[in-house]
Every structure is written in C-alpha cells, then in structure tokens.
py3Dmol code that shows the C-alpha trace and the ligand (Angstrom):
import py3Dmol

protein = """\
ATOM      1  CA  UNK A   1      10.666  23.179 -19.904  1.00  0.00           C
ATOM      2  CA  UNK A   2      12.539  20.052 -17.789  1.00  0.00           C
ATOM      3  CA  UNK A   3       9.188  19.938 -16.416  1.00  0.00           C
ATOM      4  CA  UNK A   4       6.826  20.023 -18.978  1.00  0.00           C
ATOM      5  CA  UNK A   5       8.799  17.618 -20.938  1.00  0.00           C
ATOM      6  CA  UNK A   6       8.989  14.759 -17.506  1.00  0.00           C
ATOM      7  CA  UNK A   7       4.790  15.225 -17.180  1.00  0.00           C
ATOM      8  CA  UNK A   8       4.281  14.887 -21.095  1.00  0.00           C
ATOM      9  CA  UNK A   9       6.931  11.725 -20.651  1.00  0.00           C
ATOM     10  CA  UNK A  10       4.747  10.529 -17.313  1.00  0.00           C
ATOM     11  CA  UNK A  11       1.486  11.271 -19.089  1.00  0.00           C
ATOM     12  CA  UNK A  12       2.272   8.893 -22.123  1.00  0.00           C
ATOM     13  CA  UNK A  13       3.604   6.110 -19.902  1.00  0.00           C
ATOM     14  CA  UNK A  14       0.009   6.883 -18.018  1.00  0.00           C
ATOM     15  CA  UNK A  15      -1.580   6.176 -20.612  1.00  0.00           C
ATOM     16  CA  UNK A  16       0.273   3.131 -22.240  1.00  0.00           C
ATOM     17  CA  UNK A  17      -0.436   1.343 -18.824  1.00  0.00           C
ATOM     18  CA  UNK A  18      -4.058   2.015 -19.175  1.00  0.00           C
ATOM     19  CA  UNK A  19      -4.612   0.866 -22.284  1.00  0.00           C
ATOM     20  CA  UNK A  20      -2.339  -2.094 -22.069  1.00  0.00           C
ATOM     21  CA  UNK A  21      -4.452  -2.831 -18.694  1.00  0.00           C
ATOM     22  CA  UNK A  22      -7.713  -1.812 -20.021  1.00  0.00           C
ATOM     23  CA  UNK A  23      -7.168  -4.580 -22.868  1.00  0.00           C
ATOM     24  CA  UNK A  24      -5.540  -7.218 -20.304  1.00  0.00           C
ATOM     25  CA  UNK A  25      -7.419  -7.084 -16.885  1.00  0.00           C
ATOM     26  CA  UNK A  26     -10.982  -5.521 -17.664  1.00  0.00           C
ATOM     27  CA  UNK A  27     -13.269  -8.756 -16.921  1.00  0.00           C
ATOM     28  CA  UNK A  28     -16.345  -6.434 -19.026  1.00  0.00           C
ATOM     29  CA  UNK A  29     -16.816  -4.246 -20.720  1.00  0.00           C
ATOM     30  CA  UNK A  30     -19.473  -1.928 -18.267  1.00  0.00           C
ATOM     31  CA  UNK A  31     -16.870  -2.454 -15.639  1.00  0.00           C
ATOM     32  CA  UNK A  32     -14.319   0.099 -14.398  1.00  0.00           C
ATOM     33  CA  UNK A  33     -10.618  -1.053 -15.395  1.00  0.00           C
ATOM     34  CA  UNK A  34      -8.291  -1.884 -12.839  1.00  0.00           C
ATOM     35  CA  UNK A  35      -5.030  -0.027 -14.192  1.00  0.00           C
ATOM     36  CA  UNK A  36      -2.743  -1.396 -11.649  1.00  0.00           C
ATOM     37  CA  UNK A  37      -1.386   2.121 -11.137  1.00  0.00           C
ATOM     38  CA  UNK A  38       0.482   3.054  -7.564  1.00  0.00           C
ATOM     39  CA  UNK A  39       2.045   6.185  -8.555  1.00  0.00           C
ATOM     40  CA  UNK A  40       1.459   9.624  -7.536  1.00  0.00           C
ATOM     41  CA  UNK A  41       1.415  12.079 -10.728  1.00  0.00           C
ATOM     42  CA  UNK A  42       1.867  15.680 -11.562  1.00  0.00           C
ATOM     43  CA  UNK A  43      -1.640  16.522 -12.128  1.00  0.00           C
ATOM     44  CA  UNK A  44      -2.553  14.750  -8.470  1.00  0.00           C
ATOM     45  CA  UNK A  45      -4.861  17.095  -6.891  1.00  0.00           C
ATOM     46  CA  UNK A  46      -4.966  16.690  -3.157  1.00  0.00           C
ATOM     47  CA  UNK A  47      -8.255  18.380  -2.863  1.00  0.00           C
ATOM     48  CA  UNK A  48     -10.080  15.596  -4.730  1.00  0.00           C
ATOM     49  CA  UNK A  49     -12.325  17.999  -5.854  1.00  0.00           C
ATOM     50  CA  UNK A  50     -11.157  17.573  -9.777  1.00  0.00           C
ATOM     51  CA  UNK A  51     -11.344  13.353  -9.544  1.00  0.00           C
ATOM     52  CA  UNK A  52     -14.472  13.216 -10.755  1.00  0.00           C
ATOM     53  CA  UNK A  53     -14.524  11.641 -13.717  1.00  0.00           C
ATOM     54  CA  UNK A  54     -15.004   8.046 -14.217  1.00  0.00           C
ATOM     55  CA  UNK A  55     -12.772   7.777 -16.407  1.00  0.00           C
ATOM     56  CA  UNK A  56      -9.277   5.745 -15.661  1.00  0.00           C
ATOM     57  CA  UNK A  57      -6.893   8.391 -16.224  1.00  0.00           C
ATOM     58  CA  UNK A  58      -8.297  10.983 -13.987  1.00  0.00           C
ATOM     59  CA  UNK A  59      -7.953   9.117 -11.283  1.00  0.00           C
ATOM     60  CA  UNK A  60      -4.268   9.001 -10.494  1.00  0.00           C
ATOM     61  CA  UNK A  61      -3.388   8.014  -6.322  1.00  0.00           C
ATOM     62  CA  UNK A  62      -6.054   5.634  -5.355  1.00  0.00           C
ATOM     63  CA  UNK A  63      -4.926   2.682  -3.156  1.00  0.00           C
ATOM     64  CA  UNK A  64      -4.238  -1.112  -5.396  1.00  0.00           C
ATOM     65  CA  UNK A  65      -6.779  -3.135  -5.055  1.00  0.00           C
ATOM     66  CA  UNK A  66      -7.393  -6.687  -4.818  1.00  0.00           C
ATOM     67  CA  UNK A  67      -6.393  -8.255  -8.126  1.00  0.00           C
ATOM     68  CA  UNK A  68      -8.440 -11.669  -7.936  1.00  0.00           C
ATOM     69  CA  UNK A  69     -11.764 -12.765  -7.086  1.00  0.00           C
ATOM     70  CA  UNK A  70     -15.683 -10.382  -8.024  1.00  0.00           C
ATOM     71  CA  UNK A  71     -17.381 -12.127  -5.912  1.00  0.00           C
ATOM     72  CA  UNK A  72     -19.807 -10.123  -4.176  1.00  0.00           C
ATOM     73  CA  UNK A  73     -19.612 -10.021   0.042  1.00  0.00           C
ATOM     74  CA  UNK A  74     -22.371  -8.635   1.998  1.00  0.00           C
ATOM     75  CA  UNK A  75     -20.347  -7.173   4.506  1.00  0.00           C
ATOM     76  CA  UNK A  76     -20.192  -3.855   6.319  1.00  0.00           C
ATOM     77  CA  UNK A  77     -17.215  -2.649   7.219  1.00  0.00           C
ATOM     78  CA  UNK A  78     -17.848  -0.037   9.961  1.00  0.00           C
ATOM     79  CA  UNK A  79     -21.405   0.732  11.759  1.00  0.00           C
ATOM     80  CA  UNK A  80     -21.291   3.660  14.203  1.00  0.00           C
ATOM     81  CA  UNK A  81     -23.776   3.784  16.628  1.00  0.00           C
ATOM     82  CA  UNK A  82     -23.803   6.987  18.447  1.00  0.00           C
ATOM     83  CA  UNK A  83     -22.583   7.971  21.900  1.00  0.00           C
ATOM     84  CA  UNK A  84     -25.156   8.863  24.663  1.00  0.00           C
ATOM     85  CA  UNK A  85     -27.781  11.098  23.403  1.00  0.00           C
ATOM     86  CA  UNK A  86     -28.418  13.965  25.085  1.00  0.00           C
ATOM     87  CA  UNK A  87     -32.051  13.515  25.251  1.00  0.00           C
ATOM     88  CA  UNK A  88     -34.434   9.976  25.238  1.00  0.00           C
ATOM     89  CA  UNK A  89     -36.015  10.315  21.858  1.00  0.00           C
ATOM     90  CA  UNK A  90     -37.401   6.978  20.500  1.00  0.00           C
ATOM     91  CA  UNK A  91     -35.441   5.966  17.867  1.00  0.00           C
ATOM     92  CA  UNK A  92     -35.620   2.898  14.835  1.00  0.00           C
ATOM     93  CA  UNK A  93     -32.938   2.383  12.601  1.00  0.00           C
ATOM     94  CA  UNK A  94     -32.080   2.711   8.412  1.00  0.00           C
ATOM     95  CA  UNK A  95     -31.358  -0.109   6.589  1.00  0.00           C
ATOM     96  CA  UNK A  96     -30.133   0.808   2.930  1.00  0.00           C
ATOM     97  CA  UNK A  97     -28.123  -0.202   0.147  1.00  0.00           C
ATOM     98  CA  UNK A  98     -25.962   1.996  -2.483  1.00  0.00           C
ATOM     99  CA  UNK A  99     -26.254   1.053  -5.883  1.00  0.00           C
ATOM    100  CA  UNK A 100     -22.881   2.022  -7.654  1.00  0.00           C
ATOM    101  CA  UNK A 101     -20.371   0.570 -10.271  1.00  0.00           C
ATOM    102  CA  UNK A 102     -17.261   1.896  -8.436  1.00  0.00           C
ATOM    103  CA  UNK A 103     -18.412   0.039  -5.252  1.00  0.00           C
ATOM    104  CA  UNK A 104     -16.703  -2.969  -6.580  1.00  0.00           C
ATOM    105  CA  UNK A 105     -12.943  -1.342  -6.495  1.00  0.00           C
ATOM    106  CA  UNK A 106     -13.596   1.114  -3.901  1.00  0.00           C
ATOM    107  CA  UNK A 107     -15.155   2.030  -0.273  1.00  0.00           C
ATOM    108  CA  UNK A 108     -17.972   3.837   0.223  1.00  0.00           C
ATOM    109  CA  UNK A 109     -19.662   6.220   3.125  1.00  0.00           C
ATOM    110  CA  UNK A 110     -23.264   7.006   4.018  1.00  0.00           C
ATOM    111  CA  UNK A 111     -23.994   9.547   6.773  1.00  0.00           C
ATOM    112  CA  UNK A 112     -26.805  11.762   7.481  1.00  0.00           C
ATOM    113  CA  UNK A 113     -27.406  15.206   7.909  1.00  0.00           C
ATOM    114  CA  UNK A 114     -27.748  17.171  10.622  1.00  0.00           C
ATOM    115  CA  UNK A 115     -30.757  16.522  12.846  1.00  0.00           C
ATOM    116  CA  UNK A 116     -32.803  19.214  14.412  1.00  0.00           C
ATOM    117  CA  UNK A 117     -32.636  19.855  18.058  1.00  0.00           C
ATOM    118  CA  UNK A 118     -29.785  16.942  18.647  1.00  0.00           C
ATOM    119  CA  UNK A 119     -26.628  16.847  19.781  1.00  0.00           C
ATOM    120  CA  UNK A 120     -23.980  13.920  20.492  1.00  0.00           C
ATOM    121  CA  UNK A 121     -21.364  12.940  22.496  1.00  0.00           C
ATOM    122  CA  UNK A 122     -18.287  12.487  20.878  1.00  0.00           C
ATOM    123  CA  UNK A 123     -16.877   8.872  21.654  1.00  0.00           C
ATOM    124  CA  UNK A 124     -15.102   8.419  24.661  1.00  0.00           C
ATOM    125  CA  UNK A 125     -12.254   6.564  23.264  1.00  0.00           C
ATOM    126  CA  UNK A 126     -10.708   8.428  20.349  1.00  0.00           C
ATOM    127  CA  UNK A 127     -10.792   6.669  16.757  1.00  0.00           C
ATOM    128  CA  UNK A 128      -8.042   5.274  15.421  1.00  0.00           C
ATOM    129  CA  UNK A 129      -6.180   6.392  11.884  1.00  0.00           C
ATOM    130  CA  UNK A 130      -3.085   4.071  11.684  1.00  0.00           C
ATOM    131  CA  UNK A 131      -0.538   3.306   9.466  1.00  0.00           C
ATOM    132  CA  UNK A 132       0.525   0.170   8.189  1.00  0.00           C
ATOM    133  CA  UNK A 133       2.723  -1.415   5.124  1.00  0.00           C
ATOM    134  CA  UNK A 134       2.441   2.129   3.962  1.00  0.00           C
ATOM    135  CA  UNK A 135      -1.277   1.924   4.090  1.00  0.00           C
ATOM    136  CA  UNK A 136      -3.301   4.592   6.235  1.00  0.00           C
ATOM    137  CA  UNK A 137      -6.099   2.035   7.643  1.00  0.00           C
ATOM    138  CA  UNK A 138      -8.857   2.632   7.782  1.00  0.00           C
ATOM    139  CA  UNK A 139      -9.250   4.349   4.082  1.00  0.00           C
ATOM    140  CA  UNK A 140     -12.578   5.811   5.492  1.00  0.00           C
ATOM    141  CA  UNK A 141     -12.827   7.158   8.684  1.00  0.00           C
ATOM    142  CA  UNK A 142     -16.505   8.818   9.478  1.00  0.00           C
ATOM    143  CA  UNK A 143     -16.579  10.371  12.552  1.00  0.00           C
ATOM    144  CA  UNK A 144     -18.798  13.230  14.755  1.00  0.00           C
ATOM    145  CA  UNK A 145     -17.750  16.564  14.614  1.00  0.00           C
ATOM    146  CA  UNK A 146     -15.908  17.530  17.304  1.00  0.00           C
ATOM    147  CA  UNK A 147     -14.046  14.127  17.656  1.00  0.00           C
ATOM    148  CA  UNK A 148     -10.344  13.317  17.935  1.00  0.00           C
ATOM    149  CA  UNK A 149      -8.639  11.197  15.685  1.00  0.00           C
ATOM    150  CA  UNK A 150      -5.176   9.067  16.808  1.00  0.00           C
ATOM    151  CA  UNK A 151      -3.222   8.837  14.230  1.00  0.00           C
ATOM    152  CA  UNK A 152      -0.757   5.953  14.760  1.00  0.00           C
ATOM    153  CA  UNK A 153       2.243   4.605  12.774  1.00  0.00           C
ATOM    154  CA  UNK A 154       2.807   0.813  12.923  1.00  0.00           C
ATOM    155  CA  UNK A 155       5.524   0.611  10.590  1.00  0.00           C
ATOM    156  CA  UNK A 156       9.286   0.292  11.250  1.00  0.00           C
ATOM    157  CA  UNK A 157      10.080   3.554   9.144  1.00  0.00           C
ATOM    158  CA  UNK A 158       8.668   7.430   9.411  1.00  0.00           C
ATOM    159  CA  UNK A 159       5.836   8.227   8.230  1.00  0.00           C
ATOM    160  CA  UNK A 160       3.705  11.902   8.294  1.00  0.00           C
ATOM    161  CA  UNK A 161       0.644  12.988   8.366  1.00  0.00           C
ATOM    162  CA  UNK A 162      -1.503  15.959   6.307  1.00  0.00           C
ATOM    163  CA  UNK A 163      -3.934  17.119   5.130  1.00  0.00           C
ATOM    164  CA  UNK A 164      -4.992  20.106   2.693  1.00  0.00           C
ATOM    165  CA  UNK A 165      -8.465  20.494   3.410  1.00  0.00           C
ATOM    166  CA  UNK A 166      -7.839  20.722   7.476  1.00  0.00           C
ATOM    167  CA  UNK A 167      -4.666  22.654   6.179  1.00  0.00           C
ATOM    168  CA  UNK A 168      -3.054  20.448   9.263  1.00  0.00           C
ATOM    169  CA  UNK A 169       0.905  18.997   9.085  1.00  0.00           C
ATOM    170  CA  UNK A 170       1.647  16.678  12.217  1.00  0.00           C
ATOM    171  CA  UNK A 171       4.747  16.558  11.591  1.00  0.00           C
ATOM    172  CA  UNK A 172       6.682  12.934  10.832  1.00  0.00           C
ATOM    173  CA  UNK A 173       7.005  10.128  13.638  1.00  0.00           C
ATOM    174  CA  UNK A 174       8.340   6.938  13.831  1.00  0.00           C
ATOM    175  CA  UNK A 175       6.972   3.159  14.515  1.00  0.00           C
ATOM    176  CA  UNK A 176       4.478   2.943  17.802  1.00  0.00           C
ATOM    177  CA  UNK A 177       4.322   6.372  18.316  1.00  0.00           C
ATOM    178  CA  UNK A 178       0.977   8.806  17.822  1.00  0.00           C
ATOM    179  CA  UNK A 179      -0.297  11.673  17.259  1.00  0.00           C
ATOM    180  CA  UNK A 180      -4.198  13.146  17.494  1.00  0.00           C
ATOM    181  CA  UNK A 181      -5.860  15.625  15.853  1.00  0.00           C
ATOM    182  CA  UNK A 182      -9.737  17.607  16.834  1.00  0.00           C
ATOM    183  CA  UNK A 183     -11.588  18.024  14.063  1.00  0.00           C
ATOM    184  CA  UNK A 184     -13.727  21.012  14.803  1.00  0.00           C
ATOM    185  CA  UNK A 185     -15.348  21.528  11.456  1.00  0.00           C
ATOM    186  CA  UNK A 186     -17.628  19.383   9.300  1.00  0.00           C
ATOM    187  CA  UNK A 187     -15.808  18.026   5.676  1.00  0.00           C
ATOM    188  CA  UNK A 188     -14.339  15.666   3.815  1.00  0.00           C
ATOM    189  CA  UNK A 189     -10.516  15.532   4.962  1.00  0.00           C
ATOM    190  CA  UNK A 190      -7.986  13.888   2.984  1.00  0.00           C
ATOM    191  CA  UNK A 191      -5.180  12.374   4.611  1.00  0.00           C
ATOM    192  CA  UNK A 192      -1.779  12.134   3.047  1.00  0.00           C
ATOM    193  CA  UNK A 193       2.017  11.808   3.559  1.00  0.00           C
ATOM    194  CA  UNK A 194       4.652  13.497   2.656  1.00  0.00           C
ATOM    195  CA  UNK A 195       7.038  10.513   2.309  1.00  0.00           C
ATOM    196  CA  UNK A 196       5.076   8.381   0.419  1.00  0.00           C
ATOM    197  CA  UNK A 197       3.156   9.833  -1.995  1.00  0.00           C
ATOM    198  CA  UNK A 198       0.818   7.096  -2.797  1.00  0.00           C
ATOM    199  CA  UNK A 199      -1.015   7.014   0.759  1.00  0.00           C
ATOM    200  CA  UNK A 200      -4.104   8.380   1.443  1.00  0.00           C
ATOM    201  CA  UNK A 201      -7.150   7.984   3.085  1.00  0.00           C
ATOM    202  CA  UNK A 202     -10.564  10.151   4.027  1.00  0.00           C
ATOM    203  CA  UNK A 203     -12.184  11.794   7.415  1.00  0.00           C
ATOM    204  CA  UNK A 204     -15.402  12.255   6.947  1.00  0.00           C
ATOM    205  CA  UNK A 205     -16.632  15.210   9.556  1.00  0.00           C
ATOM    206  CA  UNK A 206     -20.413  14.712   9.423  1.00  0.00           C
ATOM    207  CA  UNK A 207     -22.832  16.144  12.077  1.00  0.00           C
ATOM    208  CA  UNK A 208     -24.278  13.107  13.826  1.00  0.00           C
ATOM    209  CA  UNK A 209     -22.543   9.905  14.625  1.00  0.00           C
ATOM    210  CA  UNK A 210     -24.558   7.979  12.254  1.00  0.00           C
ATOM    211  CA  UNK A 211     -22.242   6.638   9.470  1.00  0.00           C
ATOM    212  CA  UNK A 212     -21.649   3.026   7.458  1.00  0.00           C
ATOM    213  CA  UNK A 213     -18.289   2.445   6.114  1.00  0.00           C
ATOM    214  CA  UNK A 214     -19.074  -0.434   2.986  1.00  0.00           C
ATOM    215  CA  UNK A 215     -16.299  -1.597   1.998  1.00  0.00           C
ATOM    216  CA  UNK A 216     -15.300  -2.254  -1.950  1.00  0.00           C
ATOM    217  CA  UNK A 217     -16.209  -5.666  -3.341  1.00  0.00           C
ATOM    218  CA  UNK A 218     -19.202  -5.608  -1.149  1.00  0.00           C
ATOM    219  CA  UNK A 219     -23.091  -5.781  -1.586  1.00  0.00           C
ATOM    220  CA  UNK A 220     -23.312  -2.276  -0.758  1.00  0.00           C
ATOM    221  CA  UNK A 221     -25.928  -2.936   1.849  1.00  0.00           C
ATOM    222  CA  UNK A 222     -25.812  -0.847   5.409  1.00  0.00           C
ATOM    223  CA  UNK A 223     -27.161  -0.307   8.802  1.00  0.00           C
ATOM    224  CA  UNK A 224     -27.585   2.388  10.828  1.00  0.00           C
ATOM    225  CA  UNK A 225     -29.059   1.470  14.216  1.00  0.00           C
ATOM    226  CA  UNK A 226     -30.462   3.687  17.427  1.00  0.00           C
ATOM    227  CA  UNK A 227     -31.685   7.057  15.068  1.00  0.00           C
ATOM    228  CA  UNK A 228     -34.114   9.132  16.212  1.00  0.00           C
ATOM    229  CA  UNK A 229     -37.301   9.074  14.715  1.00  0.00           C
ATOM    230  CA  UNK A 230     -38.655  11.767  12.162  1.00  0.00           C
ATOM    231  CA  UNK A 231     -37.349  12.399   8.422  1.00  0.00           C
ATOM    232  CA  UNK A 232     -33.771  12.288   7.865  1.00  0.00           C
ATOM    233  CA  UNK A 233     -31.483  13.257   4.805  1.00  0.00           C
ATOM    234  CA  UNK A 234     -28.752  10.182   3.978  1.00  0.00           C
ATOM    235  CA  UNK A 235     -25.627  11.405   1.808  1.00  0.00           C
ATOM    236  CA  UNK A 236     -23.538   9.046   0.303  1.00  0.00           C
ATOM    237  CA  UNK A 237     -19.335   9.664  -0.605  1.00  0.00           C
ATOM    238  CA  UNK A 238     -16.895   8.169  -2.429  1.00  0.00           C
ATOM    239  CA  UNK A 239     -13.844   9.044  -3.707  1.00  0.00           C
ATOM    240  CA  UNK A 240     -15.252   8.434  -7.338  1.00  0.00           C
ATOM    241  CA  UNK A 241     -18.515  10.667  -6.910  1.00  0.00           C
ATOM    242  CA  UNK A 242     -19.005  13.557  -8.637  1.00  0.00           C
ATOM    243  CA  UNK A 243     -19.993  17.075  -6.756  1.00  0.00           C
ATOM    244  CA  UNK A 244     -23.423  16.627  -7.896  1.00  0.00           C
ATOM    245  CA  UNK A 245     -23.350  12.741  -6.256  1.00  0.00           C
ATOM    246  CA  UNK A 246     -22.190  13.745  -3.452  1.00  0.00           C
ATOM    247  CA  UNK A 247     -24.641  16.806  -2.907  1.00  0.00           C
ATOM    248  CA  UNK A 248     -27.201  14.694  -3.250  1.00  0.00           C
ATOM    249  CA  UNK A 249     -29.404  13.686  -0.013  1.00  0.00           C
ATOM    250  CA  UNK A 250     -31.848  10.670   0.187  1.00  0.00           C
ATOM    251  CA  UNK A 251     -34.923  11.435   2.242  1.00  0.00           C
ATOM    252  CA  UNK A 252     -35.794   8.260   4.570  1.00  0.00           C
ATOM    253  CA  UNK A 253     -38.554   8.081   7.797  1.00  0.00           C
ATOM    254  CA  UNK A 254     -37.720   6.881  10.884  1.00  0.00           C
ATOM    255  CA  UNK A 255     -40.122   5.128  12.789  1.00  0.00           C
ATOM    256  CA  UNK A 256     -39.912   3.914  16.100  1.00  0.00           C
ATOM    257  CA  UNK A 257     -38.076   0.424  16.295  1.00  0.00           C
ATOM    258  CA  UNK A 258     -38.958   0.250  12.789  1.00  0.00           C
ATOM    259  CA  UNK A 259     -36.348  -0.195  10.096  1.00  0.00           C
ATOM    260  CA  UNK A 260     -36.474   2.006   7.268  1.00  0.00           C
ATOM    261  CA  UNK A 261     -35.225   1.143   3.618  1.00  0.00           C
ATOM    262  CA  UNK A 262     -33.469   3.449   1.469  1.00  0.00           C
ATOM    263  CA  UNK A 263     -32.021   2.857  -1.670  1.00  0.00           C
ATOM    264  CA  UNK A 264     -29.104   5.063  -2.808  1.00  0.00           C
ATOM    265  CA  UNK A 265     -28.296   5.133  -6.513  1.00  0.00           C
ATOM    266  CA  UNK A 266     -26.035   8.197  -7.002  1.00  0.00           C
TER     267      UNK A 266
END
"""
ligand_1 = """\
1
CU
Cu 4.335 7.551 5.067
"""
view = py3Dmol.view(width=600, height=400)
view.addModel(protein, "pdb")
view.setStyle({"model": 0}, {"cartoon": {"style": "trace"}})
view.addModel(ligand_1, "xyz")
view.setStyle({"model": 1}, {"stick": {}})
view.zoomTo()
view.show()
C-alpha cells in the first residue's frame, strides 16, 4: 500500500513538473518539451522497450540536456570506419541525413545491416565507455560484434556497471580503474548503474563496423566512408523511436568511390 501510495505521490509531482515546464520552457509548440527531469521513477523500464511514446511523461531517465541555445550544428559526433577487411572489394561511401524532431534533445545512431559474404576485424584498440560527473560518455556507443568495450570510471567515487539486455553486472570500481566487457551478440544494450540511478547510456551491437553517432542539437547529417559496393539496408536508433522506427531499414546503392544519399525520416 506504502508503495502504491509513494508512486501515486511521485506520479503527481511527475506530472506538475511537466506541465509547469511544458508552459515555461517549450520555445513551440511542435517541439518536444524539455521537462528538466533527472530522476529515476517507479515505472523506469530498463529494457527501453516501453519508452516509446513521444510523449513527456513516458520518458522518465534520459540524460539533462543543454538548457540554452537551438541553434542547429552540422556536426557528427562519431564516424567508424571499419577495421581491415577481409577481402579487397571496391568500396564508395553513404552520405545521409535523419530527419527527426527528437534529434534536437537527443543522439542518434545509423548502422547498416549485415552484408553478404563480409566479415570485419574488430578494432585493435578496444572502445572506450567511461564515466564521468556521473555521466557514462559516450551516450552512444556503436560498435562490431564481437568487440570489447573498456568501461572506465573517471570519477573520485564508485560507480557500477549493468546492463539488462546483456544480463551482465561488473561489479562496482573506483576512480581510474576499468573493466571490459565482449559483446558476442548483436543488440541494443543499455548501460546503467546501480548507484546512480539516473545514468545510462546505449551499445549498439550491429554486424558491420559501419555506424554514425549524430549527436542532439545537430543537422542530423552523416557519413559513412570505405563500404563495399552493392545495396545496403541503413537502420536508424534512438532512444525515442518506436519498435516500428527502429525496424525500419533504408535501402541505399553503393557505388564505387561514389557517395550515395539517403534520407532517413523515421
Ligand atoms: Cu555510478
């Protein structure tokens, strides 16, 4: 009863603060509202399968973002090329842009699927998942299957490191140390810890090396350089896509030290 009565309590406050924020920071009316919430609440769902909905109280734990300024950057946050192929295909590259309202408050990911008769090296220098001011960084981490991820903690205080998906606990550590994880299995991880509720960030297991980070407040543009030629499939994610968005897959042809467009409205 103790219980239901703290998440009815939690669920009002929830609400006041949206609607007080809605009314106060919202700089249009098309745009998403910037609630200002930081708190982790008892409907959270770790799987991230249920945040779906664009509206502001379904989505409870995401990161606060930057308060001032909508000016749009062109600026890509994170382009992978791959490690050695395995073969000497010609290759050209994908230049694209994703068209979405949430890419103002939050970052996205584009990757491709799997491509027929290639494989990949994983990089030889492991990818780094760190932790800072309480802030796993990067918030996106795309990577090839079969990679390991360090996970580092740069604060002065003990932080852990889970995730539900990967069903993996690393256990807590302190400041400088690390710990590293293989991901073996294609997915969307989500990254959490146990001490502070309100961190969390994203693998994304894909099966090439060919992913774009673009980062919120961005143009949403994106380049993905050195891909073999032929027909590919481009997937976009985002923490604020529904299943069907993210299920979705973009046909684009490579051709050979060509640049192909795609345009990815999800
Ligand atoms: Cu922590």
């Amino acid at each position: 009863m103790k219980t239901k009565l703290l998440f009815i309590t939690v669920s009002l406050l929830a609400a006041t603060i949206t609607i007080f924020s809605s009314c106060s920071t919202s700089p249009s009316t098309d745009e998403p509202a910037d609630h200002g919430m930081d708190m982790q609440m008892s409907s959270f769902d770790p799987s991230g399968k249920n945040i779906v909905s664009e509206s502001t109280d379904a989505v409870l734990y995401r990161q606060p973002l930057p308060s001032a300024g909508w000016e749009v950057q062109p600026k890509v946050l994170y382009s992978k090329r791959p490690g050695a192929t395995k073969d000497d295909k010609p290759t050209g590259s994908i230049s694209g842009v994703v068209k979405h309202r949430w890419l103002r408050r939050v970052p996205y990911v584009v990757y491709l699927d799997p491509i027929d008769d290639a494989e990949f090296d994983v990089p030889e220098d492991n990818p780094l998942m760190d932790q800072k001011q309480s802030t796993f960084v990067p918030k996106i981490l795309p990577i090839l299957v079969g990679t390991t991820v360090d996970f580092h903690n740069d604060d002065p205080f003990t932080h852990n490191v889970f995730s539900p998906e990967g069903e993996y606990d690393l256990g807590n550590w302190g400041q400088g140390q690390q710990k590293e994880y293989e991901f073996k299995e294609t997915g969307i991880y989500t990254q959490l810890c146990r001490l502070h509720p309100q961190m969390i960030a994203y693998i994304i297991v894909s099966e090439t090396p060919f992913a774009a980070v673009i980062e919120a407040g961005s143009d949403g543009s994106f380049a993905l350089e050195d891909v073999p030629v032929g027909r590919h499939g481009v997937r976009v994610w985002s923490e604020r896509l529904t299943e069907e968005q993210i299920g979705k897959s973009y046909t684009v042809t490579v051709r050979e030290n060509q640049a192909a467009s795609v345009t990815i409205e999800p």
